[in-house]
N, C-alpha and C positions, 0 to 999 in steps of 0.2 A: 363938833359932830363926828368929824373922821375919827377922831381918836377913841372917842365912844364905840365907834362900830370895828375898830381895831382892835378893842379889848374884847370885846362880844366877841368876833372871831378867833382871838385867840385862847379864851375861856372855853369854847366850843372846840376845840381843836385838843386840846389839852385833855381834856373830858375824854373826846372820844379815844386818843390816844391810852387814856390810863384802862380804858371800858376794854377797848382792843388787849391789851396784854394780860388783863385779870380774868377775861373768859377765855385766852388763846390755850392758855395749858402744856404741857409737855406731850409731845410728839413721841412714839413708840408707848411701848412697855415698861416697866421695870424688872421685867424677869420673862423667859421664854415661856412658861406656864401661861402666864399673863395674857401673853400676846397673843397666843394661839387659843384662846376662851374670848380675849374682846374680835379677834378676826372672826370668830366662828361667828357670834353674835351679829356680828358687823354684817358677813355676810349673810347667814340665814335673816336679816331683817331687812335685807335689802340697803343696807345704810351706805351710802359710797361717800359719804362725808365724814362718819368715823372709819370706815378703810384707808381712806386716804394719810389718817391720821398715823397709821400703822406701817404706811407703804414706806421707805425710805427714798425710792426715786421714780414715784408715777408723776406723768407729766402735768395733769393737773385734776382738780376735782371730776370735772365732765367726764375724763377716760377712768376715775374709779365709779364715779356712780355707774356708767353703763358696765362695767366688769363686775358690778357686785348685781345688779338688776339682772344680767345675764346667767348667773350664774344660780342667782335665785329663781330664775323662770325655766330654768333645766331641773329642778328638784329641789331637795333639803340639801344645802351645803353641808357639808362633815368632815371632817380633817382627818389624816390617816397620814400618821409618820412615815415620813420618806427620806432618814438618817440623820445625823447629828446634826446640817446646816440644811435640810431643808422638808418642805410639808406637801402634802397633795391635799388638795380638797377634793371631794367627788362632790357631783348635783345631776344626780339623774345619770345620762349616758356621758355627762362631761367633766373629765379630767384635767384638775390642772397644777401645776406644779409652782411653788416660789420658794427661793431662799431664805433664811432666815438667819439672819445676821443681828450682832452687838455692837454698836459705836458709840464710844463716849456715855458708855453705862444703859443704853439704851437698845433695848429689842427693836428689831423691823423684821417687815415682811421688805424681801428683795424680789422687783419685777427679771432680775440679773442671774446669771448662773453664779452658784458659790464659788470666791474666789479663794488663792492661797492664802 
């Protein structure tokens, strides 16, 4: 009987593990165009769960979902180039600024100021 429910356990585990990697996806962009059309998205729909996806070092999903809900409830989010490494959004009377960086082939948004 134990071993029965030791295979069930680890059939279920396995399952979920493979469930877990096949929906998890690649994190950033592939190209800054990219990035800067799913952040826009991300945030004009309120989404802090695909932001997060975009962010390279937000703490965790609760502090994107309320940075994109915030920023949706001040206006229509919009993006306005703000030089080579980094973006403004506006939403209403609120400005905000992030980095925008490539690592390992991959676009983010940086909560960080552009480094050298």
């Amino acid at each position: 009987m134990l071993s029965w429910l030791a295979v069930a356990f680890l059939t279920v585990w396995i399952g979920v593990v493979v469930f877990s990697i096949a929906t998890g996806g690649e994190r950033g962009a592939p190209d800054r165009a990219a990035l800067l059309g799913q952040a826009t998205a991300a945030l004009q729909d309120g989404d802090g769960a695909r932001l997060h996806e975009l962010l390279l070092d937000a703490p965790d999903t609760g502090f994107s979902d309320d940075y994109a809900s915030r920023l949706r409830a001040a206006g229509r989010p919009e993006p306005v180039p703000a030089g080579p490494d980094a973006v403004e959004f506006r939403s209403g009377q609120v400005r905000t600024v992030l980095s925008v960086t490539e690592e390992g082939g991959r676009w983010y948004l940086s909560l960080l100021p552009p480094g050298e």
